[in-house]
C-alpha positions, 0 to 999 in steps of 0.5 A: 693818092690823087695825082692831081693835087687839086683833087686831093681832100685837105688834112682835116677832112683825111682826119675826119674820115679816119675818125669815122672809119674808126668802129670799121677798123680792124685791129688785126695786123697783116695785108688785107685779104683781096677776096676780104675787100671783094666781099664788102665791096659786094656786100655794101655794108656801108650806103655811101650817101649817108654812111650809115651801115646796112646789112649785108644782102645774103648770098646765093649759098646762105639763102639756100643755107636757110630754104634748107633749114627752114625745110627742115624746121617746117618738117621737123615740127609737123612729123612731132605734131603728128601723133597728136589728135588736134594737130592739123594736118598740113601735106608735109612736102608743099610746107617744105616747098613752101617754107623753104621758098619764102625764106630763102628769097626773104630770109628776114621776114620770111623766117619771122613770118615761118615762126608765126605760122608754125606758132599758130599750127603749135595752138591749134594743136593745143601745145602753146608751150611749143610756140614759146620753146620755138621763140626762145630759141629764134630770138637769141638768133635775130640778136646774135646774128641781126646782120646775118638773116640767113643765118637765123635758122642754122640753129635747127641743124643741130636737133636734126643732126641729134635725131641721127645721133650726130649732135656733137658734130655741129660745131665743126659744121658752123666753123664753115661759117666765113666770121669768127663772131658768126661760126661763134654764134651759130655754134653756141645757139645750135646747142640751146636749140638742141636743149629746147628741142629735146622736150618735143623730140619723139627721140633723145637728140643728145642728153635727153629733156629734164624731168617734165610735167606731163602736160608742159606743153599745154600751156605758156607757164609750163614751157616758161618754167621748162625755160627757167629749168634749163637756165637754172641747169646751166645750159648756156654754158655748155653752150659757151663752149661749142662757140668756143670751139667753132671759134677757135677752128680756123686757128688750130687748122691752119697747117696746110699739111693733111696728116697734121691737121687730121690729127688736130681735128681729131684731137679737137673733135674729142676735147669737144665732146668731152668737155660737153659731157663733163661740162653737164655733169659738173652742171649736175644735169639729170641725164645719163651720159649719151651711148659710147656709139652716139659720142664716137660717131659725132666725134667722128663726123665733127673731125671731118666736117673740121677737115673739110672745112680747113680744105676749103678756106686753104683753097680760097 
């Protein structure tokens, strides 16, 4: 593309480089979205003086995506510590401030070193199986999501949607994520959160916990079988099919029209919530199915979060 010829490279280095760019390439056929190229511009996913890839540096947005969440870990987990005797008590508004602060200015080591932290508030508390559920449900998140830090805790937005009974409305809210893989992810790691998160609620969040030894809690076995319990109940599963549906989001609302994609949203909100119970109670869950109030307010909630989000990417 040079116009001096003497600055163009020769055949062979073009050849080398289109075999390096090769794991880069996307098969998808179409023009290249400029706003696409502006973000890995920005993002500077390749170190152009060894053409090694590198993380992406977080936005402005999923930093404050994960101060948020990060908040809501640190509150959640403090106010079910509280009827406990051992529980040390910390003033729950400056570890919020404080959570919050750390991960969102250092969403790597600043949720791994949150994790630390409320894992040693956990054994103090004489609830060791607490600190092993939490870990089971971050790492999932570092693997899935190694190249998104922010990213790691949005998980959590599920068992705090569940505390106001609007689980089901969380895959809709990880299709705002900009990667399929991503809002895939999120969406599937939220509903494993969730399972997790259902032992140490002080309320059902969803389907309820599996039938549990009193004193679970007290020690690492017992949240280790707790772990086997759900993986032998098929949990993942179910959760294949969150992702799934945060996947397919941007596909099914693709129309432009209001009216139209209302009623695709709709539709997909009610698959979503049926195919999660039905899905369970194939799986042979011991659990009662959630209260009609609880499955028509998430479906509800999903529809408009799944709306709202077809509005934004029509607006990019």
């Amino acid at each position: 593309m040079q116009p001096d010829e003497l600055d163009r490279g020769t055949l062979a280095e073009l050849r080398e480089a289109l075999i390096e760019g090769q794991d880069q390439a996307d098969t998808t056929a179409g023009v290249v979205d400029a706003a696409l190229i502006d973000s890995y511009e920005q993002a500077d996913l390749l170190n152009p003086a060894e053409g090694i890839a590198v993380a992406a540096s977080p936005t402005l947005p999923a930093r404050f995506a994960a101060a948020v969440t990060s908040a809501g870990l640190t509150v959640a987990s403090l106010l079910a510590l509280a009827p406990l005797d051992a529980a040390p008590k910390l003033p729950l508004l400056w570890a919020a401030v404080g959570s919050a602060l750390v991960v969102g200015l250092l969403p790597r080591a600043g949720t791994l070193l949150l994790a630390i932290a409320l894992s040693g508030v956990f054994i103090v508390a004489d609830v060791p199986g607490w600190a092993i559920l939490l870990w089971v449900a971050l790492l999932p998140s570092t693997l899935l999501l190694a190249r998104h830090p922010s990213s790691w805790l949005l998980p959590i937005g599920a068992p705090l949607l569940g505390a106001v009974g609007l689980a089901l409305a969380f895959p809709a809210a990880a299709g705002f994520a900009a990667g399929a893989k991503q809002r895939a992810a999120i969406a599937g790691l939220g509903f494993w959160w969730l399972a997790l998160a259902e032992p140490v609620a002080q309320s059902r969040l969803l389907f309820g916990d599996l039938p549990l030894k009193a004193d679970w809690a007290a020690s690492p076995a017992g949240a280790i079988d707790l772990v086997v319990e759900m993986f032998a109940h098929g949990v993942p599963l179910v959760a294949l099919i969150w992702a799934a549906a945060a996947w397919a989001i941007p596909s099914i609302m693709a129309s432009g029209r209001v009216a139209l994609e209302l009623l695709v949203a709709l539709l997909w909100a009610a698959a979503v919530t049926a195919s999660t119970v039905l899905a369970a109670g194939a799986l042979n869950w011991p659990f009662s199915v959630p209260q009609a109030a609880v499955l028509v307010a998430g479906s509800a909630v999903a529809a408009l979060l799944a709306l709202a989000g077809a509005t934004l990417r029509s607006e990019r």
